[in-house]
C-alpha positions in Angstrom: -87.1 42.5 25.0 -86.4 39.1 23.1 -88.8 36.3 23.5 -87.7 34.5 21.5 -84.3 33.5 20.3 -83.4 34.9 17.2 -80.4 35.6 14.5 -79.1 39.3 16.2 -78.9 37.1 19.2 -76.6 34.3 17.5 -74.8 37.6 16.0 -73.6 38.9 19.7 -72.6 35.7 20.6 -70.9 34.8 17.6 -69.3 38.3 18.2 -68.4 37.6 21.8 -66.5 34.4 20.9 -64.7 35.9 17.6 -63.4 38.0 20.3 -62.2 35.0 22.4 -60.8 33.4 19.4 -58.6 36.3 18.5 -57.3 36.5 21.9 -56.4 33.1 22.4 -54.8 32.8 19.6 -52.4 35.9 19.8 -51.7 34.2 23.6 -50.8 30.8 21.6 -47.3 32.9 21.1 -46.6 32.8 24.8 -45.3 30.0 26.8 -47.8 27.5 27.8 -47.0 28.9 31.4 -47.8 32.0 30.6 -50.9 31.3 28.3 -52.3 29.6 31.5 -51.4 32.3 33.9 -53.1 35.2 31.6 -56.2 32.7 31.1 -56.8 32.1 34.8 -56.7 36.0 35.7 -59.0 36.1 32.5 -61.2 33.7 34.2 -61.7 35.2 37.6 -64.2 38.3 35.8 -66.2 35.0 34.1 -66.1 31.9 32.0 -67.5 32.6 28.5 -68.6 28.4 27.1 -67.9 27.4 23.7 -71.0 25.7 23.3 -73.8 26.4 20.8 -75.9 29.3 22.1 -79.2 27.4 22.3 -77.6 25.3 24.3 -76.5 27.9 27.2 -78.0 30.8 27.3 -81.1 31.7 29.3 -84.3 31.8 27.2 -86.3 33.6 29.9 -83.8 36.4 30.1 -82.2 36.3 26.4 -81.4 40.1 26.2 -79.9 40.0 30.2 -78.0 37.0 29.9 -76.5 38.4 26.6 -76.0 41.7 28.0 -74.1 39.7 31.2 -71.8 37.6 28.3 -70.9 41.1 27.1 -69.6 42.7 30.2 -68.0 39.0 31.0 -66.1 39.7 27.8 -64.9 43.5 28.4 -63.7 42.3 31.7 -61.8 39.8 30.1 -60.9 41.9 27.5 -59.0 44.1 29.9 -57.2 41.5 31.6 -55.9 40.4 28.4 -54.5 43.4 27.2 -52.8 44.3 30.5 -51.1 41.5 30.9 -50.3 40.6 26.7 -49.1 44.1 27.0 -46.4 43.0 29.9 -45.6 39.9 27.3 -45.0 42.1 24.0 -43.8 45.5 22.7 -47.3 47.7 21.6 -45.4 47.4 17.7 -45.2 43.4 18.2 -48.8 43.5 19.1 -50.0 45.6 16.7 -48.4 43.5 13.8 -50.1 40.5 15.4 -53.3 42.3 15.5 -52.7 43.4 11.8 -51.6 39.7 10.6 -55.3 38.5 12.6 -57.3 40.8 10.5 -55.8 39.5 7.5 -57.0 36.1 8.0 -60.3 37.8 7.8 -62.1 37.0 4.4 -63.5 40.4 3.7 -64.6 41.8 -0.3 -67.0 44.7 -0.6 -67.8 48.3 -0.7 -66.9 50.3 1.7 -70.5 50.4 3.4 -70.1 46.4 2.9 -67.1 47.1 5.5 -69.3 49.1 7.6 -71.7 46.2 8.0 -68.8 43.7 8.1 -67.2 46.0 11.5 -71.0 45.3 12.5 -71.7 42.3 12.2 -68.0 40.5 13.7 -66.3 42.9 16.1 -68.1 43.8 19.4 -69.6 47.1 20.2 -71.7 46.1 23.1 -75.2 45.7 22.2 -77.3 46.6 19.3 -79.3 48.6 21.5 -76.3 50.6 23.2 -75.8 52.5 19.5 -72.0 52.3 20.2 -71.2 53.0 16.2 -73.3 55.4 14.0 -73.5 56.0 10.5 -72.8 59.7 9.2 -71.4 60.2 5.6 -72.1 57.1 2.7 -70.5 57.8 -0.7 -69.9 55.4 -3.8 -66.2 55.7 -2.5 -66.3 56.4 1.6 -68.4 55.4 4.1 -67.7 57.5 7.5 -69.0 56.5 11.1 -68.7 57.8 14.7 -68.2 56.0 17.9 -71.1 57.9 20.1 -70.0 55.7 22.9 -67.0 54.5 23.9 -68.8 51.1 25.5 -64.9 49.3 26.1 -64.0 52.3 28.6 -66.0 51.4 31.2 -64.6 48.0 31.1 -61.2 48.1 30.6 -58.8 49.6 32.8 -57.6 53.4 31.9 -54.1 52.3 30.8 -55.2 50.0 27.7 -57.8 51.9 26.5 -55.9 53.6 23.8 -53.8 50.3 23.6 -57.3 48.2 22.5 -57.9 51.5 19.9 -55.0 51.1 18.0 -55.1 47.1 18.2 -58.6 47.9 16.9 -57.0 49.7 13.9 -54.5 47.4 13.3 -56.8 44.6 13.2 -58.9 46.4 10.6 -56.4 47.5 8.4 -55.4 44.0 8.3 -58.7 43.2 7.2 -59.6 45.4 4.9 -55.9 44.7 3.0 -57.0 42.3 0.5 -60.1 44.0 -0.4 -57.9 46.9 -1.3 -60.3 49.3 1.5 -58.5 51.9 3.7 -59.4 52.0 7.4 -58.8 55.7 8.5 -59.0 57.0 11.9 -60.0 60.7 11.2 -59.4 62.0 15.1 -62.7 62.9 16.9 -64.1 59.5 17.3 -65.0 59.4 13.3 -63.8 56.6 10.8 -63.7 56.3 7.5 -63.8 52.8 5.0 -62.6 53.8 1.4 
């Protein structure tokens, strides 16, 4: 493991609180009431700080405490889109996620996507291989989920729900860059 702090280290964490971000601002839509209500359930499976990482995290246990911040955030995760769920139709929710991802500034090839997906959405941890490569083209770049890494996280009934606000997100970023983000069935995807 780690010794030393490095930048796929500031990557996950930037990932995990991208992931915050997004959530907190679709809960901005809610009464303040109900913003606080969802953020205290979120807060009983872990506080994730908005500090800078060298700041917080454990430097005798990078890859563990990393790993822990993860899980925090599925847990969260979960809570969120149980009770956002209870808040919103799916359709409103999808928009919202669709309008998010097109505050995203994305331009580039369709592998460019790939590493984009990569680099800002959460997939557990490098190591865990949750996303694969397995057809590149000039015009297409596919990948597979191997493992479902949310699942064991979030409870049964949103697990679809946090795949299609998953697509929707990325459709919505991917828009201006004139990409497609395809779900082909099977766990395969497809940037063209």
């Amino acid at each position: 493991m780690s010794q030393f702090l490095g930048m796929v280290h500031h990557m996950m964490y930037n990932k995990i609180m991208k992931r915050e971000e997004r959530m907190e601002n679709l809960l901005s839509s809610l009464s303040k009431g109900k913003k606080e209500e969802i953020l205290q359930k979120m807060e009983s499976k872990g506080v994730l700080e908005k500090k800078p990482l060298e700041d917080i995290i454990d430097e005798s246990n990078i890859h563990g405490w990393l790993n822990d911040k993860v899980i925090i955030s599925e847990e969260r995760l979960g809570i969120f889109l149980e009770e956002i769920s209870k808040e919103m139709t799916k359709e409103e929710l999808l928009e919202r996620m669709k309008a998010l991802g097109e505050k995203e500034v994305f331009s580039g090839s369709p592998k460019e996507g790939y590493i984009w997906i990569v680099q800002n959405i959460l997939d557990g941890m490098p190591c865990d291989q949750g996303l694969v490569p397995i057809e590149e083209s000039d015009r297409s770049f596919r990948f597979q989920v191997l493992h479902d890494l949310h699942a064991p996280y979030l409870p049964s009934n949103v697990v679809d729900l946090y795949w299609d606000c998953r697509k929707a997100f990325m459709e919505g970023a991917f828009h201006k860059s004139n990409l497609e983000y395809l779900d082909l069935g099977s766990n395969i995807y497809e940037i063209r």
